[in-house]
N, CA, C and O of each residue as an XYZ file, in Angstrom:
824
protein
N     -18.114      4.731    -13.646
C     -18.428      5.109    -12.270
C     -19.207      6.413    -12.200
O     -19.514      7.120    -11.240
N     -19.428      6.518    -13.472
C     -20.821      8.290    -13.101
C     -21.812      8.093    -12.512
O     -22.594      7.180    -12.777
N     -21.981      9.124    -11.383
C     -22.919      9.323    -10.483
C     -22.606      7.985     -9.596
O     -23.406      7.112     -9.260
N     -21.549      8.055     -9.382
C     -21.777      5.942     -8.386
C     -20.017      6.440     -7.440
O     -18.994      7.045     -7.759
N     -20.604      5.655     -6.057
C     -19.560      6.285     -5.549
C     -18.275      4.773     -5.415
O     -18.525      3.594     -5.669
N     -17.128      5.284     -5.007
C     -16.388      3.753     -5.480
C     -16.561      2.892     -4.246
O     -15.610      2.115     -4.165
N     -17.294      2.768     -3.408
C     -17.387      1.907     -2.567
C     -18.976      1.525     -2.279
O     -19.856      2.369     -2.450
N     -19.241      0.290     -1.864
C     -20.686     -0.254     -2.175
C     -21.377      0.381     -0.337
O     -20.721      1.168      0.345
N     -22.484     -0.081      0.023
C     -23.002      0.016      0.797
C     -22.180     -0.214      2.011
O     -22.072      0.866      2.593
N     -21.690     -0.953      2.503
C     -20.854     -1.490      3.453
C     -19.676     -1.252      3.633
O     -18.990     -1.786      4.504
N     -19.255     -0.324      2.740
C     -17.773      0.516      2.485
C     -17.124     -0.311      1.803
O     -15.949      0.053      1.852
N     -17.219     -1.210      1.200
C     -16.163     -2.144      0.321
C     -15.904     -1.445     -1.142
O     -16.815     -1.023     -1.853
N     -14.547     -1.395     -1.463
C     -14.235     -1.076     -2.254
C     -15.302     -1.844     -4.266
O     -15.338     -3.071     -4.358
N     -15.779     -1.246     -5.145
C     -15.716     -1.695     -5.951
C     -15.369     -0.947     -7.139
O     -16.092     -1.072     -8.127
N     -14.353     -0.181     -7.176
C     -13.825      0.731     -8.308
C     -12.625     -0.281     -8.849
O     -11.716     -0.643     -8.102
N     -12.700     -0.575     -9.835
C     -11.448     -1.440    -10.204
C      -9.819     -0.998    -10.326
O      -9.353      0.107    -10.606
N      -9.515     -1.554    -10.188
C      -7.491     -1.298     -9.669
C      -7.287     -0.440    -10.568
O      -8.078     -0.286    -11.499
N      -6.005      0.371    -10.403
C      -5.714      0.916    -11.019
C      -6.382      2.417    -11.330
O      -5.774      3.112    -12.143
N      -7.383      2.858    -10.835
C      -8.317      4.223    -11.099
C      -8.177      4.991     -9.501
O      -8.053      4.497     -8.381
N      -8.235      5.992     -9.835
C      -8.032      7.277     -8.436
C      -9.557      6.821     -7.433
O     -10.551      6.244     -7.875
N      -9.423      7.099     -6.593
C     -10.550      6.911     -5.616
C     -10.748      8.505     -5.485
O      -9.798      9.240     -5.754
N     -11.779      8.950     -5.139
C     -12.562     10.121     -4.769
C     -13.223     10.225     -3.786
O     -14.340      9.708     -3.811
N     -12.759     10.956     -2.524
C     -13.476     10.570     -1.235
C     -14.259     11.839     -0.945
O     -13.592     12.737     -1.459
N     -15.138     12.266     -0.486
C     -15.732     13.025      0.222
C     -14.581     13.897      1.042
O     -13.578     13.411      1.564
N     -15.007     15.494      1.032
C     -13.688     16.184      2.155
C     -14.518     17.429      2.034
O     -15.464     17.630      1.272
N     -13.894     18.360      3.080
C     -14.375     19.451      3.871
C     -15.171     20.266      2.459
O     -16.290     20.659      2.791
N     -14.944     20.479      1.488
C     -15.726     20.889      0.661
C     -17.154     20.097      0.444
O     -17.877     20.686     -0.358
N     -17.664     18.996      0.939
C     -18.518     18.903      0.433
C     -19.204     18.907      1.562
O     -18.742     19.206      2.663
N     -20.901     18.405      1.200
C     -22.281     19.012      2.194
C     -22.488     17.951      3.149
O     -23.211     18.047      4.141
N     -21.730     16.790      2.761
C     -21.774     15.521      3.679
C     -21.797     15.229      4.760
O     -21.068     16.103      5.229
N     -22.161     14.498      5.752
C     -21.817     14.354      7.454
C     -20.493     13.367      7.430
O     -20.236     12.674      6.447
N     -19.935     13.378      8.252
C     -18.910     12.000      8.166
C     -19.289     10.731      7.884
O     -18.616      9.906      7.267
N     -20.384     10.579      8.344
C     -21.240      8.953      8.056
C     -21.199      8.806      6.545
O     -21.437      7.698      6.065
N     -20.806     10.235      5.457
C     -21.270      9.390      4.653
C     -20.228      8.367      3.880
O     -19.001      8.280      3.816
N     -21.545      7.509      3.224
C     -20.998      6.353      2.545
C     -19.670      6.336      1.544
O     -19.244      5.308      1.018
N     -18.920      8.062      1.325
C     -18.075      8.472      0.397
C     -16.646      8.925      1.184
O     -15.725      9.689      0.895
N     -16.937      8.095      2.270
C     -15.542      8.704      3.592
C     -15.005      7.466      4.641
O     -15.082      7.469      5.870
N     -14.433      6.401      3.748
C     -13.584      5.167      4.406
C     -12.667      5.496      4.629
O     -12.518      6.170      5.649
N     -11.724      5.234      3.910
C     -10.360      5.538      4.115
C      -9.599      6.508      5.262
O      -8.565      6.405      5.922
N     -10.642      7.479      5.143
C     -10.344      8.723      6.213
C     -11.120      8.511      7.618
O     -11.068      9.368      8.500
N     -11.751      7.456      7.740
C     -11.868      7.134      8.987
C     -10.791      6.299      9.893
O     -10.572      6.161     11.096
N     -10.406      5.964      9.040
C      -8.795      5.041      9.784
C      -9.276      3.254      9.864
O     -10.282      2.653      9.485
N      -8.411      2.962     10.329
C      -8.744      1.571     10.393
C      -9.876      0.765     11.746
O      -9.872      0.760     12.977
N     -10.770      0.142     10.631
C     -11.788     -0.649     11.755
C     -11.558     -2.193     11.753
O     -12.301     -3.046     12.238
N     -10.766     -2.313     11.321
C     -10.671     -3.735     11.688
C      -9.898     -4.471     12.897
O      -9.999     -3.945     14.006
N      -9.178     -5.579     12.776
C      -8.735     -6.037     14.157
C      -7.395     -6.698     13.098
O      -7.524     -7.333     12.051
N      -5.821     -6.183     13.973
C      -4.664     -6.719     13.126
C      -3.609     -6.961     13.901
O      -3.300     -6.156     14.780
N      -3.044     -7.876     13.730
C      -1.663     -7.679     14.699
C      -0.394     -8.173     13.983
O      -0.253     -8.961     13.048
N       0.527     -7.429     14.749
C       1.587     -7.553     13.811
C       2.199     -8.747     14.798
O       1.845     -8.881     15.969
N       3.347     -9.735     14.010
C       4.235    -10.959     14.121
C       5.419    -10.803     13.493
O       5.720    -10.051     12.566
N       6.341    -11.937     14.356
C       7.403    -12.302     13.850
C       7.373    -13.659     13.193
O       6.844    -14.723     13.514
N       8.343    -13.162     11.848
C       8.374    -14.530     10.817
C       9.621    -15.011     10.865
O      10.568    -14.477     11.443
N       9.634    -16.200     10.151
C      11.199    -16.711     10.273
C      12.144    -16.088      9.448
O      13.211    -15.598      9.820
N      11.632    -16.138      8.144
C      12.255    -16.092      7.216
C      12.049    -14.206      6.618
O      12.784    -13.815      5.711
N      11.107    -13.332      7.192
C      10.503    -12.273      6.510
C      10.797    -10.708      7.857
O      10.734     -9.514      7.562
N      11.012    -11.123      8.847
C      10.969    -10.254      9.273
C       9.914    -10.036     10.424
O       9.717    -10.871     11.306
N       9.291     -8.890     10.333
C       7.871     -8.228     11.143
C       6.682     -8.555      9.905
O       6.687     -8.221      8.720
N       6.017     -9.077     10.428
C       4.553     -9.254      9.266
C       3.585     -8.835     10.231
O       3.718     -8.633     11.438
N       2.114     -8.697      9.128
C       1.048     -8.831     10.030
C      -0.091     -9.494      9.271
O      -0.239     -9.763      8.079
N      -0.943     -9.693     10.485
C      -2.327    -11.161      9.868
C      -3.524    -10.297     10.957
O      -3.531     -9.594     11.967
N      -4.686    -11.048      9.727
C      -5.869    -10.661     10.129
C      -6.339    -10.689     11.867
O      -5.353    -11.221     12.376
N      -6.746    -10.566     12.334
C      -7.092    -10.636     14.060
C      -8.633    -10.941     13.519
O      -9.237    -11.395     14.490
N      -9.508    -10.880     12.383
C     -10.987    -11.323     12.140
C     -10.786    -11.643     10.978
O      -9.730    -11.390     10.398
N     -11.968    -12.377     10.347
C     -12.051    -12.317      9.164
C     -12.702    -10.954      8.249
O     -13.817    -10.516      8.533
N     -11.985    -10.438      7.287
C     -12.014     -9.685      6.316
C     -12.824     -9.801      5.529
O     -12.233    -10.462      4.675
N     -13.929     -9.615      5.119
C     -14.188     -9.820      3.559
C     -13.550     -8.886      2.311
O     -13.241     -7.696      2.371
N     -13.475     -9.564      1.457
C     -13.219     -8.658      0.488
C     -13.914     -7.100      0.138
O     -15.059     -6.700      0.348
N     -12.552     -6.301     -0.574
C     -13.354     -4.884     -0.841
C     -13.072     -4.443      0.503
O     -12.883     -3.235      0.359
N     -12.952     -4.678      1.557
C     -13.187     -3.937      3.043
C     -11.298     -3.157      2.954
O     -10.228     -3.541      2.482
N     -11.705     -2.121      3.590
C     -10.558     -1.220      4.082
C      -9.013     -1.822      5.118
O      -9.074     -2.489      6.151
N      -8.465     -1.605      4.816
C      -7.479     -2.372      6.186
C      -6.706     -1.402      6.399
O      -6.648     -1.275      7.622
N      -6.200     -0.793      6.001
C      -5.256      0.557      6.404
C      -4.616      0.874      5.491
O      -4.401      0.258      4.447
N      -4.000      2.619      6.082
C      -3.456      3.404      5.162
C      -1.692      3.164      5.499
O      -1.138      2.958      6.579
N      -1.146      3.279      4.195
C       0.630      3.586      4.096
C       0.841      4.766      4.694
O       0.858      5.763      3.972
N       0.995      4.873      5.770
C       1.551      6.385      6.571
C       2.562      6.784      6.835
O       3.142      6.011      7.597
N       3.105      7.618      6.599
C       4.962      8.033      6.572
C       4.943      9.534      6.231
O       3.955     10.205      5.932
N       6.482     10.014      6.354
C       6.787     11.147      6.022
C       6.889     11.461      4.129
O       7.532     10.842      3.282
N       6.103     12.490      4.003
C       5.943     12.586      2.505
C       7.060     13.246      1.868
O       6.924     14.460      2.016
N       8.235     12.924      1.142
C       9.292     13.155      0.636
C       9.203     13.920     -0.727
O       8.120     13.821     -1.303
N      10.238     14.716     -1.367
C      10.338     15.313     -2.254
C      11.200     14.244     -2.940
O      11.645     13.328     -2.249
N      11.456     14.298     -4.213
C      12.451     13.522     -4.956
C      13.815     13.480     -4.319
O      14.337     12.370     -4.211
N      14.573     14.724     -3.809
C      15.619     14.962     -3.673
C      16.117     14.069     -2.394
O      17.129     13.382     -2.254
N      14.787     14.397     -1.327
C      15.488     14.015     -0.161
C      15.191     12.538      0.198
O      15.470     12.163      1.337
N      14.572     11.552     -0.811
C      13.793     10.288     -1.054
C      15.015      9.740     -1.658
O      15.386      8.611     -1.339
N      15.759     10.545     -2.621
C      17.554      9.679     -2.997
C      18.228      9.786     -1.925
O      18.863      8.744     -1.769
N      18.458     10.683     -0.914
C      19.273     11.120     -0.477
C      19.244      9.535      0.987
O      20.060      8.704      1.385
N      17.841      9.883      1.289
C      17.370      8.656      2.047
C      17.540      7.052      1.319
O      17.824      5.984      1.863
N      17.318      7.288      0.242
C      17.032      5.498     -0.023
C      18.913      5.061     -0.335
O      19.358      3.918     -0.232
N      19.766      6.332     -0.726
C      20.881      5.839     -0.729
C      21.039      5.309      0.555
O      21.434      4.143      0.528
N      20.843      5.829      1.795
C      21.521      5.583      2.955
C      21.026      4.265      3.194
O      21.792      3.338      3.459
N      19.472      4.098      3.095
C      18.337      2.853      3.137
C      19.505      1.533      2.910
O      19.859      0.667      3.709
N      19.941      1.796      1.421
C      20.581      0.358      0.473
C      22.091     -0.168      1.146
O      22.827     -1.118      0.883
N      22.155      0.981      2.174
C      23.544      0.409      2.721
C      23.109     -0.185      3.808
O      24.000     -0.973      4.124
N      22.260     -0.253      4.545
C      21.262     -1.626      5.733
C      20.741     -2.439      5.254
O      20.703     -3.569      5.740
N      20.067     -2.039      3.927
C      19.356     -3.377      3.111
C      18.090     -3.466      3.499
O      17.656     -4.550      3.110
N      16.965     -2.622      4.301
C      15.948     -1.685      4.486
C      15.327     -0.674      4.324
O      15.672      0.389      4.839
N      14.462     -0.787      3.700
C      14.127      0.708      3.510
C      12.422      0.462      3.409
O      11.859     -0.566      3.031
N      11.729      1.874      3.916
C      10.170      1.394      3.984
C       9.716      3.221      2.821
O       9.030      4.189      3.151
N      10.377      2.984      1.696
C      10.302      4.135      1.196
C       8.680      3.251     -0.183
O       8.703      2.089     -0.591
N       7.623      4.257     -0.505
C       7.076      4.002     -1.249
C       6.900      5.030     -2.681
O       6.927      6.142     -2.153
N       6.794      5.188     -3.662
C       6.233      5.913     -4.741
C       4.941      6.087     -4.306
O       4.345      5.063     -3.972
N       4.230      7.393     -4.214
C       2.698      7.173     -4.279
C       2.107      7.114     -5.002
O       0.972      6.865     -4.594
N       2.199      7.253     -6.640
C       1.862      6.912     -7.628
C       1.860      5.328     -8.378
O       1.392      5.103     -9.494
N       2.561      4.214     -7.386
C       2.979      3.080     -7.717
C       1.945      3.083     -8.550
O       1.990      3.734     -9.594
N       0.766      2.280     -8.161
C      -0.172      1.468     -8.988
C      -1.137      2.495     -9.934
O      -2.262      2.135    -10.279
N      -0.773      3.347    -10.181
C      -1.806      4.144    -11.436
C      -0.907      3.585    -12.565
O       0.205      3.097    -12.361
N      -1.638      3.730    -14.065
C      -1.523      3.613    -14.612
C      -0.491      4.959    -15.908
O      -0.568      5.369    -17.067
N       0.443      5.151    -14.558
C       1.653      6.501    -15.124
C       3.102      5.748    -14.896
O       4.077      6.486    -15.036
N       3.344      4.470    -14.587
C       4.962      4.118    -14.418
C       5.292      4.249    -13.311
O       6.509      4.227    -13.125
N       4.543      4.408    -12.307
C       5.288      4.261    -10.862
C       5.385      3.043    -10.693
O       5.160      2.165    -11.526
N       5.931      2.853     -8.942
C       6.219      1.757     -8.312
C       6.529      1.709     -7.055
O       6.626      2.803     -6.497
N       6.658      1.062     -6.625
C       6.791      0.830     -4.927
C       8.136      0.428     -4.941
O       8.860     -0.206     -5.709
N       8.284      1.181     -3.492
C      10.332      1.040     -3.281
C      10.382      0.657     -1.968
O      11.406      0.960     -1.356
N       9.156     -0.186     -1.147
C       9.753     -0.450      0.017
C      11.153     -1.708      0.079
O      10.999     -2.900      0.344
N      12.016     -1.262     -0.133
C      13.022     -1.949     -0.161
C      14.494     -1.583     -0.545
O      14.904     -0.886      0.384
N      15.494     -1.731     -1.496
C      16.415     -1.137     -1.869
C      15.873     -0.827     -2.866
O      14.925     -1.399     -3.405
N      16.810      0.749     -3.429
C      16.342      1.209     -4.427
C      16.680      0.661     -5.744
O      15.723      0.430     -6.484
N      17.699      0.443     -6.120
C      18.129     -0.364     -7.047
C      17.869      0.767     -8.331
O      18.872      1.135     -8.944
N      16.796      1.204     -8.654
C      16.172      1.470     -9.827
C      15.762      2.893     -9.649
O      14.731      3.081     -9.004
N      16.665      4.339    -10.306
C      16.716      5.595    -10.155
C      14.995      6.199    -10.658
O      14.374      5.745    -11.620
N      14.507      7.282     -9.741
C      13.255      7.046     -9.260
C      12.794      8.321    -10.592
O      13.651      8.982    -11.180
N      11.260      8.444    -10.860
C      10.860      9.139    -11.795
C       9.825     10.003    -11.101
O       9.946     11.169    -11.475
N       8.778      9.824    -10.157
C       8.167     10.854     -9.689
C       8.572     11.512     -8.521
O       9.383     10.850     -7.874
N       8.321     12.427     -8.114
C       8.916     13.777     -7.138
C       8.311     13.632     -5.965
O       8.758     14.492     -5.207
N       6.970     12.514     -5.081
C       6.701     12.418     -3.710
C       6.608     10.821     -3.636
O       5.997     10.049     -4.374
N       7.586     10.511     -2.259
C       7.639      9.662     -1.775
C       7.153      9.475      0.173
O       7.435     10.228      1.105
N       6.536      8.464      0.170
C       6.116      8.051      1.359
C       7.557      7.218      2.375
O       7.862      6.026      2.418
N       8.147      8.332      3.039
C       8.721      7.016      3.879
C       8.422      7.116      5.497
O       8.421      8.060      6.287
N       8.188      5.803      5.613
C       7.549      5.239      6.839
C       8.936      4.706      7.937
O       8.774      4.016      8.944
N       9.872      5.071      7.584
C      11.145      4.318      8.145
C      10.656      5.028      9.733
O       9.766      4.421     10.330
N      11.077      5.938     10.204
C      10.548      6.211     11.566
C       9.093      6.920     11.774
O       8.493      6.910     12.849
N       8.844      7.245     11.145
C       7.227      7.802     10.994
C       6.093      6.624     10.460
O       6.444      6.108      9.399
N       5.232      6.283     10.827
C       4.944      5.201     10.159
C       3.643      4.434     11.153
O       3.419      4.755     12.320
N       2.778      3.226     10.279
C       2.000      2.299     11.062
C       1.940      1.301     11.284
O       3.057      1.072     11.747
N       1.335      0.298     11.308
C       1.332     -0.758     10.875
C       1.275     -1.384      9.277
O       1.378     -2.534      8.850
N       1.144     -0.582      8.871
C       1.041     -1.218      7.118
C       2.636     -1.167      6.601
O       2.766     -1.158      5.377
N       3.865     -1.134      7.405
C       4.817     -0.669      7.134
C       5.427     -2.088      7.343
O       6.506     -2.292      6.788
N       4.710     -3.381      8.283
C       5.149     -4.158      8.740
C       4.519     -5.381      7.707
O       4.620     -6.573      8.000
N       3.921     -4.943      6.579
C       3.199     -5.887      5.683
C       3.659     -6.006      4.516
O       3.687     -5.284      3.520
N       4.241     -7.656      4.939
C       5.137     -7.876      3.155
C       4.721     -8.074      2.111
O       3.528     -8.287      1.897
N       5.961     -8.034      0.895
C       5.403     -8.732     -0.011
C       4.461    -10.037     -0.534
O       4.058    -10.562      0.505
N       4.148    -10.484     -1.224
C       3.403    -11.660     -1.676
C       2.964    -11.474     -3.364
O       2.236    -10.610     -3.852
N       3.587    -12.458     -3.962
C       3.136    -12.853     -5.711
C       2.146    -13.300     -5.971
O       1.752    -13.536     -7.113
N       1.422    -13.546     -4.708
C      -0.152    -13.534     -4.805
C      -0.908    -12.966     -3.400
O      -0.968    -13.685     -2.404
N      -1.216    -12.228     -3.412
C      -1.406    -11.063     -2.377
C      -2.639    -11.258     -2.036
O      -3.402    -11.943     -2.717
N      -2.968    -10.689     -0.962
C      -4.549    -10.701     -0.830
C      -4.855     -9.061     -0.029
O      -5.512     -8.873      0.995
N      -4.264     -8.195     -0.737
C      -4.696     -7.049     -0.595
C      -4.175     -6.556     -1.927
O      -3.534     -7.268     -2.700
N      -4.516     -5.199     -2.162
C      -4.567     -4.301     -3.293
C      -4.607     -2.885     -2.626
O      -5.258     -2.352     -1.727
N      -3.640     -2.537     -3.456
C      -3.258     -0.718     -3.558
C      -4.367      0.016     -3.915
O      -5.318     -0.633     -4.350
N      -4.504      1.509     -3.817
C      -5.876      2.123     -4.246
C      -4.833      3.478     -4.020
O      -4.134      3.336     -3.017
N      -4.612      4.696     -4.727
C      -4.439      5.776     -4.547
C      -5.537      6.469     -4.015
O      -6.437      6.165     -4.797
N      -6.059      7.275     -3.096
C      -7.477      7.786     -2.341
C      -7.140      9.395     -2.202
O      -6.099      9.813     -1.696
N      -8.047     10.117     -2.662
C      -7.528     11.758     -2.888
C      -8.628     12.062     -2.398
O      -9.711     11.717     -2.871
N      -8.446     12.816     -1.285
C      -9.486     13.454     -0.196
C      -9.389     14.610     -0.048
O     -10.059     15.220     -0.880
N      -8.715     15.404      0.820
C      -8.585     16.956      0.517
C      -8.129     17.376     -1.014
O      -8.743     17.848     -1.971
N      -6.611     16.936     -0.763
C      -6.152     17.169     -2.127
C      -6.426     16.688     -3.556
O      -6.884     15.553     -3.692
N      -6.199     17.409     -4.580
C      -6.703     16.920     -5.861
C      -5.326     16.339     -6.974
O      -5.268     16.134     -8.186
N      -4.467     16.236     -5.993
C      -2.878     15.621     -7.193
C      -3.113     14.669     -6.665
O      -3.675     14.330     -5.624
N      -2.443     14.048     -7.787
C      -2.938     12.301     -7.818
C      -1.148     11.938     -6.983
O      -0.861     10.843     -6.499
N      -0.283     13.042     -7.013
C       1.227     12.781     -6.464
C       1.040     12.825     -5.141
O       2.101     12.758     -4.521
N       0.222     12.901     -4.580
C       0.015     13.695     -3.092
C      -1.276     12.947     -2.730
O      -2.244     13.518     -2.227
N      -1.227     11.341     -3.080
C      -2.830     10.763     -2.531
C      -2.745      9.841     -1.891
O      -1.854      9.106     -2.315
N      -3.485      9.280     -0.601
C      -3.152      8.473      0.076
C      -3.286      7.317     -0.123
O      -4.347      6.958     -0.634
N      -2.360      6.412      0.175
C      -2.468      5.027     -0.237
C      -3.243      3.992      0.712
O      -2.804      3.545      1.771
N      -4.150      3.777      0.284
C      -5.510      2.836      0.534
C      -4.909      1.241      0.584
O      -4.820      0.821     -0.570
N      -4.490      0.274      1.547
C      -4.792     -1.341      0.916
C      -5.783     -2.029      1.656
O      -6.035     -2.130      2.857
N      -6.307     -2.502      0.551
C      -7.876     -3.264      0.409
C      -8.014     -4.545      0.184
O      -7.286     -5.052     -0.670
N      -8.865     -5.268      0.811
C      -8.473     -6.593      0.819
C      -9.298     -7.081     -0.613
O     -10.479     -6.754     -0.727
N      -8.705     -7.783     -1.572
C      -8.652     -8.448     -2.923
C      -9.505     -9.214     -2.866
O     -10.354     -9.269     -3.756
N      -9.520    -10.097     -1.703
C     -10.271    -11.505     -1.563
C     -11.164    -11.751      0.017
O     -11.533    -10.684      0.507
N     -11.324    -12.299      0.371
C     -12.047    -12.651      1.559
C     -10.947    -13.122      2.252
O     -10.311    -14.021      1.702
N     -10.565    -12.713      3.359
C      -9.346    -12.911      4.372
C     -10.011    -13.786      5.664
O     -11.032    -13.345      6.192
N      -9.426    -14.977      6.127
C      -9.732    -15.748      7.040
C      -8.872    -14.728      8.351
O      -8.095    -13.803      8.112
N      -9.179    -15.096      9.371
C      -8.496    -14.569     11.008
C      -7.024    -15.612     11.370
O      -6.997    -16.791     11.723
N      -6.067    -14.799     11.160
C      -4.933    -15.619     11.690
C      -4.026    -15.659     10.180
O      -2.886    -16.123     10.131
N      -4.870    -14.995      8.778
C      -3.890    -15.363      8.025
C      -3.339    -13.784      7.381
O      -3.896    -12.701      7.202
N      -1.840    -14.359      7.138
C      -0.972    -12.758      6.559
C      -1.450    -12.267      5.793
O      -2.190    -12.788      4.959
N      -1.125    -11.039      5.883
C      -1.617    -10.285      4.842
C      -0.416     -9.953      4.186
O       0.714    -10.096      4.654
N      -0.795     -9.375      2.771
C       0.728     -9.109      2.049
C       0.354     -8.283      0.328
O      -0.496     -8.989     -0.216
N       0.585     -7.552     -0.226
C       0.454     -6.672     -1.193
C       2.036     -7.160     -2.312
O       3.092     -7.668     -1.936
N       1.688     -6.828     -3.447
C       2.480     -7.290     -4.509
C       3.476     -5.800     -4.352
O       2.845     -4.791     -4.665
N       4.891     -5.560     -3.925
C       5.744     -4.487     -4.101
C       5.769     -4.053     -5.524
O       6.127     -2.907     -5.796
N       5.447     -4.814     -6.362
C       5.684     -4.459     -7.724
C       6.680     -3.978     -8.250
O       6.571     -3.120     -9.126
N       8.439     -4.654     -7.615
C       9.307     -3.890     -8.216
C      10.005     -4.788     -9.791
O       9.588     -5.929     -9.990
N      10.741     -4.349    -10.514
C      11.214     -4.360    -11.768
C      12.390     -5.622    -10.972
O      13.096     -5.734     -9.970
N      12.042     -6.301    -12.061
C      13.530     -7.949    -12.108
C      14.551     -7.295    -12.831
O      14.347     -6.735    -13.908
N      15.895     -7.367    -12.135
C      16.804     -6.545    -12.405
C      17.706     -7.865    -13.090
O      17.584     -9.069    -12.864
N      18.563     -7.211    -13.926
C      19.762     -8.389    -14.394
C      20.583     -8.829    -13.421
O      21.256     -8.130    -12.664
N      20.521     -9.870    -13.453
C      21.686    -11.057    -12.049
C      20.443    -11.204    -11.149
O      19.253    -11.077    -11.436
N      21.034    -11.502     -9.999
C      20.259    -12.711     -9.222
C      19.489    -11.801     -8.456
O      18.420    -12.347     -8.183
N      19.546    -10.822     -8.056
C      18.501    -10.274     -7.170
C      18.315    -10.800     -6.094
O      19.058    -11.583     -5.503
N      17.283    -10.386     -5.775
C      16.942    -10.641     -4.003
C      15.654    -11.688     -3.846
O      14.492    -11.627     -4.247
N      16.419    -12.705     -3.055
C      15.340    -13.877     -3.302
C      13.476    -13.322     -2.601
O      13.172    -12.424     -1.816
N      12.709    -14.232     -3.260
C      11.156    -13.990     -2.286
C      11.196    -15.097     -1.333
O      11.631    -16.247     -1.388
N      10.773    -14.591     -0.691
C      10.190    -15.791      0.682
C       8.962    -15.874      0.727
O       8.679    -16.666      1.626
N       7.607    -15.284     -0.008
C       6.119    -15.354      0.158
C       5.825    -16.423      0.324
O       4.810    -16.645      0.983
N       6.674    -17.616     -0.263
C       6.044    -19.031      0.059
C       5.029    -19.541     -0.967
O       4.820    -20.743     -1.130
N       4.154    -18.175     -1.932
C       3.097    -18.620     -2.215
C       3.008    -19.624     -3.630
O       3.867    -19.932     -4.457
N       2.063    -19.852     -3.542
C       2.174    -21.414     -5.437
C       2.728    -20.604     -6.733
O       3.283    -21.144     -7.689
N       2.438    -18.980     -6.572
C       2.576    -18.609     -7.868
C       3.830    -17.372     -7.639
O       3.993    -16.449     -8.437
N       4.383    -17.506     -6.797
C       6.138    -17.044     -6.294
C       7.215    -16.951     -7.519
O       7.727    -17.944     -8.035
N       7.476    -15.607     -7.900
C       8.494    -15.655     -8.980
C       9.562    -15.712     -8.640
O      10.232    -15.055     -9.436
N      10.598    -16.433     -7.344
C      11.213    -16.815     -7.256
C      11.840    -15.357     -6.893
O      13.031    -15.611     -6.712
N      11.627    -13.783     -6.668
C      12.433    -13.037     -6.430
C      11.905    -11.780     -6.012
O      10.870    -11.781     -6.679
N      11.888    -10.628     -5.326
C      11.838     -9.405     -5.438
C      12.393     -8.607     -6.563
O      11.647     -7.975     -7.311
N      13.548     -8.620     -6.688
C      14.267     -7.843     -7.744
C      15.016     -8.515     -8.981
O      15.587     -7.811     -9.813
């Protein structure tokens, strides 16, 4: 990606998974227009959130998406380690929780915890969206997803402290869910069933 910025002409993502995004911010000579400042414009698309039978609150496209395009940021209160146990204990006794790792998808051992914690945590900032929060808080799992995570570092330069970007994977039709892989660890015994529905469904969350 030298000299190339991670999103193409049209703002679509093409930096491949797993790598930091680099956005344009008050340090640089840029206007807002430029082509290096998605994410931080907020969401342009059209979304609405629903009720499912089996899942809860979801949400689905209101247009069609193409792939690479922006859909919104994970927004919540940014937690320290301490007070992210202190919370997700309380979380596992409702059996809810909208707590995230912001490091999930780099390539350092994180993970995503919107759910019970189950699994004692290793990095020190967490996103929770439980009363603070947007719409991306209302978007479930899926074992075959049609969005993707992106860590996006705009002012700040820690990769612990970067905002979480999801981007649509594939070309999204109008009317259909959207849903991101939680990526949590299959625990011994039965765990917590999936409901994604989808062909390639591992039969579980945890």
């Amino acid at each position: 990606m030298l000299r190339r910025f991670p999103y193409d002409g049209e703002g679509r993502i093409v930096l491949q998974e797993g790598y930091l995004v680099y956005e344009c911010n008050t340090s640089c000579m840029c206007s807002e227009e430029c082509p290096n400042r998605v994410l931080q414009r907020g969401v342009n698309v059209k979304l609405e959130v629903f009720k499912t039978r089996h899942k809860g609150w979801a949400v689905r496209a209101a247009q069609n998406i193409s792939r690479g395009t922006f859909v919104c940021e994970y927004l919540g209160e940014v937690l320290n380690d301490q007070e992210a146990n202190r919370r997700g204990e309380r979380y596992d006794q409702v059996g809810c929780s909208y707590l995230y790792d912001i490091d999930v998808h780099l390539n350092t051992g994180g993970r995503s915890r919107r759910g019970p914690s189950r699994v004692p945590r290793i990095k020190p900032f967490v996103i929770d969206a439980t009363k603070h929060g947007n719409v991306a808080r209302f978007i479930n799992h899926s074992c075959s997803p049609n969005l993707v995570n992106y860590q996006v570092l705009v002012e700040s330069m820690d990769y612990q402290l970067a905002h979480i970007g999801l981007f649509a994977s594939r070309d999204i039709l109008c009317g259909e869910e959207l849903s991101y892989d939680y990526r949590y660890k299959l625990l011994p015994g039965r765990g917590c069933p999936c409901h994604c529905g989808s062909s390639g469904c591992r039969g579980r969350l945890y």
